[in-house]
N, C-alpha and C positions, 0 to 999 in steps of 0.2 A: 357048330359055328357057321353063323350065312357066309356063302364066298363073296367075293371082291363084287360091289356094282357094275355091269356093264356101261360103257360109253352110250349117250343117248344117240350116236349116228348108227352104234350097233343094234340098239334097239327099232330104231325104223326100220333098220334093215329085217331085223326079225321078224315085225308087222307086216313089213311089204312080203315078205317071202311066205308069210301065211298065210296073205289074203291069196296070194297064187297058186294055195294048195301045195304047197311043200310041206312034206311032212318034218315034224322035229328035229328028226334023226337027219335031215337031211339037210336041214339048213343048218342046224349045229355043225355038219360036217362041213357046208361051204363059207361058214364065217369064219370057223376055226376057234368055235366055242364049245362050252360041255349044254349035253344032252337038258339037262339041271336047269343049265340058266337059260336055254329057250324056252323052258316052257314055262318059269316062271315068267316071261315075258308075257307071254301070250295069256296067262293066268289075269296077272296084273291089270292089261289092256281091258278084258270082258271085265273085269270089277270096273274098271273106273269108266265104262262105256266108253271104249275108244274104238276107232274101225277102221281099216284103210279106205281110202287114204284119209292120211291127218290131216284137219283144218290147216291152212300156210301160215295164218297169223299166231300159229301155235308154238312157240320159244322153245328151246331145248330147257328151260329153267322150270316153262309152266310145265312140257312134258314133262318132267322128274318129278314136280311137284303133285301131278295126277297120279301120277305110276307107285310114289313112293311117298304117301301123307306120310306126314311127321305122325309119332303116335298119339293116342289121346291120354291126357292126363289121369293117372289112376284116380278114382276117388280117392278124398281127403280120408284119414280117420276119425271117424264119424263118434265114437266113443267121448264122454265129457272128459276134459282135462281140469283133473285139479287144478286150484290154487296153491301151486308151492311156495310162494311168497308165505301164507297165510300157515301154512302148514309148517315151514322153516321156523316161524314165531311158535305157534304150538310146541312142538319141540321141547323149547324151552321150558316149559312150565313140568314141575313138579309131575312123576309119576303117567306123560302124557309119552304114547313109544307110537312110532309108525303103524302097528299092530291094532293100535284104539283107533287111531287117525282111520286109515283105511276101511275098519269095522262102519263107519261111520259113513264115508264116502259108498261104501258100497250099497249099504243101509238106503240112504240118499239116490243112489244111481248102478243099479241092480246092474245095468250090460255093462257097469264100470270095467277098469284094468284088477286081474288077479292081483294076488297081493307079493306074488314075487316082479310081474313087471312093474308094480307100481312102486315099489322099493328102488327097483334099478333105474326108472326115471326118475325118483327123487335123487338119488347120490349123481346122476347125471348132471339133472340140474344143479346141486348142490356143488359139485365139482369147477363148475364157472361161475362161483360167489369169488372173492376176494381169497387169492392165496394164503394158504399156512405152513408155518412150518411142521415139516414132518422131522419126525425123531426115529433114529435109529435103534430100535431094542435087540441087544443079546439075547439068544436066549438062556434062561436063570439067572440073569445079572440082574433082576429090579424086578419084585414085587409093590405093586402101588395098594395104600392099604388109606381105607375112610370107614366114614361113618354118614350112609344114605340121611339127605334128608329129610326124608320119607320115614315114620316112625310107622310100627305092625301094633297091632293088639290081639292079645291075646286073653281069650275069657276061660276064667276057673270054670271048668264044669259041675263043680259041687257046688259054690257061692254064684256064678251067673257074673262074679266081678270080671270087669276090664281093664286090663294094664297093659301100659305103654309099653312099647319095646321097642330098641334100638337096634340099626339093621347095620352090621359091622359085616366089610364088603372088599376083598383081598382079590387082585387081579394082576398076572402072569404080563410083562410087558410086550413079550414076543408073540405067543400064541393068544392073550388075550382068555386063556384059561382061568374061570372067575369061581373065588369058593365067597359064599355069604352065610349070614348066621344072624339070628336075635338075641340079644341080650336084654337083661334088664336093666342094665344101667349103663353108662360109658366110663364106670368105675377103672381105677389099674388094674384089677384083679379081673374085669371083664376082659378088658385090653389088652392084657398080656394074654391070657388066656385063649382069646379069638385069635392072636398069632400065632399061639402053639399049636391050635386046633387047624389053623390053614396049613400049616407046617407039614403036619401031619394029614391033612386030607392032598396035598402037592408030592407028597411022598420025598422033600428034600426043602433045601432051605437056600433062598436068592442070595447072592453077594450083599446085593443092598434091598433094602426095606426102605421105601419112599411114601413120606405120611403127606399127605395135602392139606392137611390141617391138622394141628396139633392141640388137641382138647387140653384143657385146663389142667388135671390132674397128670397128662406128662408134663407141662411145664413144672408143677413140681418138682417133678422124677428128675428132671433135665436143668431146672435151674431155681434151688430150693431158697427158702426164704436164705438160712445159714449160709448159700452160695450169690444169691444177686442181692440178699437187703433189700431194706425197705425202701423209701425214695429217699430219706435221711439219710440210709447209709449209702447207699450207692446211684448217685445222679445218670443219669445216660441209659436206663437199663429198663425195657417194655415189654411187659407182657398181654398185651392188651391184643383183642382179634384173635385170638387162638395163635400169636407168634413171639419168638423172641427176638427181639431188637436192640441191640446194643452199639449206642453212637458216643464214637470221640473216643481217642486213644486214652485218655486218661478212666474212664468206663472199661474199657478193655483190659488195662493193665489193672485197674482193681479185681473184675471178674476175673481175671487169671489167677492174681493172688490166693483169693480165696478160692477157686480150684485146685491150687498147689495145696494150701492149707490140708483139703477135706483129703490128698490123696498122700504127702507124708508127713501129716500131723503140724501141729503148731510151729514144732521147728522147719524154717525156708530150705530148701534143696540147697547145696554148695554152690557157691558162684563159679561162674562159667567164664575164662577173660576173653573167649570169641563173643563181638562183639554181635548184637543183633538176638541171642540166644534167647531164651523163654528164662531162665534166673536173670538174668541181665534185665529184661524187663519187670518181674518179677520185684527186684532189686527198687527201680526207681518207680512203684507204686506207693 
């Protein structure tokens, strides 16, 4: 670490006492400085062509400023700088990962950045876009489970045929620990299926199971014609978008109803006289 700068009246003196042939050790001894910082004096002085004696119209400001230039600016990083604007959009698109992006970029500009610093200045950059919320995951409390939109094909090696295949994709909330699989269909029997099979490749099973869209065939499972009707029988009641939507209390006490129905039978559960209760609603459907 450099020591403290000397005083520029100390520093003349240093100049005057070596233009008289005192040697270091000696003037350091009669200024009452270290050995160190005379001679960096005297060093400093033959760089910037200084001699005793000093011009007079020479300022204690200019002397410093001869003695001790500011330093010079490192060169800039000469290396091209993406467009993370244009690359943030990429992103977005279907089967497009940093990984390609980069391949590209490098492709393009060979002395580019590796592909690990080019990662960490994208999340840099990406980091001062507009705030989001971050979520707190447990870990084993929440497996998030889809279905890529991204479909694989798969060719018969005996026929040379191609078929579509669904890419069913199960991800650990905390760790981020991801099992995926192709199916042929988005069938229940695939779907169930692809949960057992993560189940079992996780070696345990989350609190909760979180679907981000819910395919056709669980709305079924989850809210069958016998349970919501058709729009004749049950007004308020959407399965459109891959979601179920159920608006207006009088919709909800019908879909209740007919919940209670499928679980005990045609005859209603006993009435309940706390008020607010699930037969109490039940009741005035």
């Amino acid at each position: 670490m450099p020591g403290q700068r000397l005083p520029m009246r100390k520093i003349r003196d240093v100049l005057r006492l070596r233009a008289g042939g005192m040697s270091k050790r000696k003037i350091a001894a009669s200024l009452s400085i270290g050995v160190t910082a005379a001679g960096e004096c005297v060093r400093r002085a033959r760089r910037a062509g200084l001699i005793w004696p000093l011009p007079q119209e020479l300022s204690d400001a200019a002397l410093e400023l001869r003695l001790y230039p500011p330093p010079q600016a490192t060169a800039t990083n000469q290396r091209p700088q993406p467009d993370w604007a244009a690359i943030h959009r990429e992103l977005r698109r279907p089967g497009v990962t940093l990984q390609l992006l980069w391949e590209e970029h490098r492709g393009t500009h060979p002395d580019g950045y590796g592909y690990s610093r080019y990662c960490e200045l994208y999340r840099a950059w990406e980091g001062r876009l507009s705030p989001t919320m971050r979520q707190l995951h447990v870990a084993g409390e929440r497996m998030f489970v889809d279905y890529a939109g991204t479909t694989l094909e798969v060719m018969d090696g005996t026929t040379g045929e191609a078929r579509v295949c669904q890419l069913f994709v199960a991800a650990l909330g905390a760790s981020n620990y991801t099992y995926a699989e192709a199916t042929f269909t988005q069938r229940l029997v695939d779907w169930i299926g692809s949960h057992v099979r993560a189940f079992a490749f996780f070696d345990g099973v989350t609190a909760q199971i979180v679907s981000d869209y819910v395919p056709g065939n669980i709305i079924v499972l989850l809210c069958p014609r016998r349970l919501c009707g058709g729009p004749a029988r049950m007004r308020g009641i959407a399965t459109a978008a891959g979601h179920i939507s159920i608006r207006g209390p009088r919709a909800i006490r019908g879909a209740l109803a007919h919940f209670a129905k499928l679980v005990f039978g045609e005859a209603p559960p006993k009435m309940s006289k706390e008020p607010g209760t699930l037969p109490e609603l039940l009741a005035s459907s």
